[in-house]
C-alpha positions as CSV (number, residue, x, y, z in Angstrom):
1,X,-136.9,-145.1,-108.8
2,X,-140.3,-144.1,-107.9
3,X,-139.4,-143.9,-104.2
4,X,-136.4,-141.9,-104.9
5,X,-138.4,-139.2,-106.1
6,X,-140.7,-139.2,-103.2
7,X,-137.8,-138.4,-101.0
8,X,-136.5,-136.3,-102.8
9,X,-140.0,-134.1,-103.1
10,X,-140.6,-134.8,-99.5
11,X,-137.1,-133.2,-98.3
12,X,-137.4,-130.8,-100.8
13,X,-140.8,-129.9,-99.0
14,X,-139.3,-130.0,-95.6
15,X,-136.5,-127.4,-96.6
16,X,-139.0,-125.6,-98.0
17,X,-141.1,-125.4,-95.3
18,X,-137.8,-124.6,-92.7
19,X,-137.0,-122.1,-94.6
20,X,-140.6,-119.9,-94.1
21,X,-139.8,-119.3,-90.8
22,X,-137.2,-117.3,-91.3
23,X,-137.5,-114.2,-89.7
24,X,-139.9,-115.5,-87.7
25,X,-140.5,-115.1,-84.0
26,X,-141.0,-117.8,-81.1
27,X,-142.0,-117.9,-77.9
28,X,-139.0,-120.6,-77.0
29,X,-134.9,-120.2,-78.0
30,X,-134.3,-122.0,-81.0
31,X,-132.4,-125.1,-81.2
32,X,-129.0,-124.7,-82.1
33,X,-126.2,-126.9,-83.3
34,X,-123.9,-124.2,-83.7
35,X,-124.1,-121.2,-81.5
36,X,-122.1,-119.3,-84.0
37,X,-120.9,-117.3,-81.0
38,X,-124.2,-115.7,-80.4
39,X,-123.2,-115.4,-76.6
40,X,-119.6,-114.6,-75.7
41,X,-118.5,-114.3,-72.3
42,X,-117.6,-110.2,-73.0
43,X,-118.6,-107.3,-71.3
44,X,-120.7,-104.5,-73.2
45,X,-120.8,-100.9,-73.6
46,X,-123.0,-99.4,-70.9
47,X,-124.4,-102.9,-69.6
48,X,-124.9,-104.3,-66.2
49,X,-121.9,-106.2,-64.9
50,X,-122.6,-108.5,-61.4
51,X,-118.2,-108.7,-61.0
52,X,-118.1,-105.3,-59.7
53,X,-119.8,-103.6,-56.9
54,X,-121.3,-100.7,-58.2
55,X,-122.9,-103.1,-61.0
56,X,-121.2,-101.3,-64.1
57,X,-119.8,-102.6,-67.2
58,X,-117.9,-99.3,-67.6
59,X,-114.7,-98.7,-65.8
60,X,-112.8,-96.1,-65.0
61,X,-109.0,-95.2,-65.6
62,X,-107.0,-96.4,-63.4
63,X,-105.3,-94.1,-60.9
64,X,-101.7,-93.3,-62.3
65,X,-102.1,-94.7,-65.3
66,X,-100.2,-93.6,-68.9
67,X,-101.9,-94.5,-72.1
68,X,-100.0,-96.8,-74.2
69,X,-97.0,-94.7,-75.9
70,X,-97.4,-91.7,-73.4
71,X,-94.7,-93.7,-71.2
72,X,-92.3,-90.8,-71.6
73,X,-90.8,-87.8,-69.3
74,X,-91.2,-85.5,-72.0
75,X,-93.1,-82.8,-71.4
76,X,-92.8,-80.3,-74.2
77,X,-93.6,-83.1,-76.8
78,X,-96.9,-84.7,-75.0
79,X,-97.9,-81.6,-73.5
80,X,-96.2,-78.7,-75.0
81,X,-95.0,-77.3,-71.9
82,X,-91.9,-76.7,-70.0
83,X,-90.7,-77.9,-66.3
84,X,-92.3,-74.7,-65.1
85,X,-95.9,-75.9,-66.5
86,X,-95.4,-73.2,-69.3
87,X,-96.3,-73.3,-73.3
88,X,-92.8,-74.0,-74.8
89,X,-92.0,-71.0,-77.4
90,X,-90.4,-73.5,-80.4
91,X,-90.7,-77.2,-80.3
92,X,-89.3,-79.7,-78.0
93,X,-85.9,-80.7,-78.7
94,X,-86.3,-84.6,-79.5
95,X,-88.2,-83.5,-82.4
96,X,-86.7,-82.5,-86.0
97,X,-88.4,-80.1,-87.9
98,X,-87.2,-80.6,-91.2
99,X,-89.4,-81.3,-94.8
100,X,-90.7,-84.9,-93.8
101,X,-92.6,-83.4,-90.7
102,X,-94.0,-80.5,-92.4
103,X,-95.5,-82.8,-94.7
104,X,-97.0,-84.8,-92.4
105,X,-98.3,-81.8,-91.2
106,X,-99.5,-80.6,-94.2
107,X,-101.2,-84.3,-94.8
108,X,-102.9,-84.1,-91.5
109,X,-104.1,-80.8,-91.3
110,X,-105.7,-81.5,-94.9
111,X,-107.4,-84.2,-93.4
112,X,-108.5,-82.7,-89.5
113,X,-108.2,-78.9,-89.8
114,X,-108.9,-77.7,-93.6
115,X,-112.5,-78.4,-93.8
116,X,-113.6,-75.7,-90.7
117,X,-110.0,-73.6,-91.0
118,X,-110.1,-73.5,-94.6
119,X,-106.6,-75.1,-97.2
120,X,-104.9,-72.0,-96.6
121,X,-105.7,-71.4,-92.8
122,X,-108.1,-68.4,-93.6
123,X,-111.2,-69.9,-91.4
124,X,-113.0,-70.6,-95.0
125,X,-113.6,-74.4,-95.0
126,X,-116.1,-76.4,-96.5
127,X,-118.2,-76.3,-93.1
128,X,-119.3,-72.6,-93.6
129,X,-121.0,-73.3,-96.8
130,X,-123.0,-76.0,-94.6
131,X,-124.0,-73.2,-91.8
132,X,-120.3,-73.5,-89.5
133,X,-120.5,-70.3,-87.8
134,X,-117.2,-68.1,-87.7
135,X,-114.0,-70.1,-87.6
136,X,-111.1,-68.6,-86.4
137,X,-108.6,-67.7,-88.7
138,X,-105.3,-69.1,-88.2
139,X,-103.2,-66.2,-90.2
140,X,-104.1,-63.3,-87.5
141,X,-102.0,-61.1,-85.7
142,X,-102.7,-63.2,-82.5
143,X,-102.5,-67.0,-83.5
144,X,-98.9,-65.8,-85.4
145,X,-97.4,-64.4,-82.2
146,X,-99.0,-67.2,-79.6
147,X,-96.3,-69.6,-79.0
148,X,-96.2,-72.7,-80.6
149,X,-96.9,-75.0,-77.0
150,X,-100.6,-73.1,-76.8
151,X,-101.4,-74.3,-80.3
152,X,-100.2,-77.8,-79.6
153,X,-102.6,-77.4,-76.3
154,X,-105.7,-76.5,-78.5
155,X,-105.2,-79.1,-81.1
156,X,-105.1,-81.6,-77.8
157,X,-107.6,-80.4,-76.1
158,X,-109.5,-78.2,-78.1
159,X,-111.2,-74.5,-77.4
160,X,-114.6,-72.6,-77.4
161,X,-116.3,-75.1,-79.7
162,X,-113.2,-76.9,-81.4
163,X,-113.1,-80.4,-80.2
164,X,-110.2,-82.4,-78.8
165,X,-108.0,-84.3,-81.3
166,X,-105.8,-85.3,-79.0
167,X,-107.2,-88.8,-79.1
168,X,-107.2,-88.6,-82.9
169,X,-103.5,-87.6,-83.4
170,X,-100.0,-88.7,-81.6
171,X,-98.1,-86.1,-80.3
172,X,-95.8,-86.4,-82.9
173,X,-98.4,-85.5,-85.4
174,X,-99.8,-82.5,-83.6
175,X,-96.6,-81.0,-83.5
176,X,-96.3,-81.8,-87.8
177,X,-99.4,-80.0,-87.6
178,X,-98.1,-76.7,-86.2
179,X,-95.4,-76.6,-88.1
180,X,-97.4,-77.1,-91.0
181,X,-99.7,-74.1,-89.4
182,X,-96.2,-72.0,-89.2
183,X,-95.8,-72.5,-92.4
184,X,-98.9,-71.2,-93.6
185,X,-98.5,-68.4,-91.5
186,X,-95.2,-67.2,-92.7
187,X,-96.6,-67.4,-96.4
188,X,-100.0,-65.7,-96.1
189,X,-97.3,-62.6,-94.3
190,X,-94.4,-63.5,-97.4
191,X,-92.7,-60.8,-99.5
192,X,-90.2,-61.2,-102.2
193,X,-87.3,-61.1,-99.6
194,X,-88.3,-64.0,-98.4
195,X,-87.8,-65.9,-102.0
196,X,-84.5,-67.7,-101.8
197,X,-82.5,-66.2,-104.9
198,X,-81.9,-69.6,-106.3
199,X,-85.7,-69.8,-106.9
200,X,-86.6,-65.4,-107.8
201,X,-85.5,-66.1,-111.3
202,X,-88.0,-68.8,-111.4
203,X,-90.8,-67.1,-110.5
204,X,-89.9,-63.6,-112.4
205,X,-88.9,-61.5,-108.8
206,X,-85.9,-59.6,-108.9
């Protein structure tokens, strides 16, 4: 039994002992019985590749290439322009604009737009409090008569200092997002005319 216990302490000293040199550094690799994956044959951002001429990891696109779900003829939706390379005046035709999509616009533009253009499109979002200079306003004179192909082109690509979001949003959702943007527009300009009857009694108009 005595000898037990000497093994036992010895072993425990050796794990022990293992164990301090943790976080330590050597001069040699380490020997490993499992690699755990440490080295993968993978290429990695911005390192040196031998494979390719020019020695770089980093490729570019391509020639001619579509990115995945942009296989489509479709101008007006994925670009908002016509055959004539013009901003379309409404939205493209394989698109219904009906409740769900303003939703969805409403959902994204809560989530992408509101916190520099402000919930109600004014340009006050949370980002001016924290030094955002002037945001444009998306209820002026000029953004509610600019057709509705330009504002799908900004939200893609962006403008002055608004960034792209093209690569954040499907085309489907940018166009959600101007209608949702329309719809701000034609309430911040509303009048009591505009109040279906069924709903005046409601809300006390006459």
């Amino acid at each position: 039994m005595r000898y037990v216990y000497l093994v036992f302490g010895l072993l425990l000293i050796l794990a022990v002992s293992l164990a301090g040199f943790r976080g330590a550094k050597f001069t040699r690799p380490p020997i490993e019985i499992f690699d755990d994956m440490d080295r993968q044959l993978k290429v990695k951002a911005q390192a040196v590749s031998p494979f390719f001429a020019d020695g770089r990891a980093d490729r570019p696109t391509p020639a001619n290439t579509v990115a995945r779900g942009h296989l489509d003829a479709d101008d007006a939706l994925f670009r908002g322009r016509d055959a004539n390379a013009e901003f379309v005046a409404g939205y493209p035709e394989s698109l219904t604009i009906d409740e769900t999509l303003v939703r969805r616009g409403q959902n994204r533009y809560m989530i992408y737009c509101a916190p520099c253009h402000g919930a109600v499109g004014d340009g006050n979002g949370i980002t001016k409090s924290y030094g955002m200079g002037a945001t444009v306003t998306l209820l002026d004179e000029r953004l509610r008569t600019m057709v509705s192909g330009e504002i799908f082109n900004t939200i893609t690509n962006g403008k002055n200092t608004m960034r792209p979001y093209g690569d954040k949003l499907d085309a489907q959702d940018r166009w959600a997002v101007v209608a949702y943007v329309r719809a701000l527009q034609r309430a911040s300009h509303a009048s009591a005319a505009d109040v279906p009857e069924s709903a005046k009694a409601e809300l006390g108009l006459k």
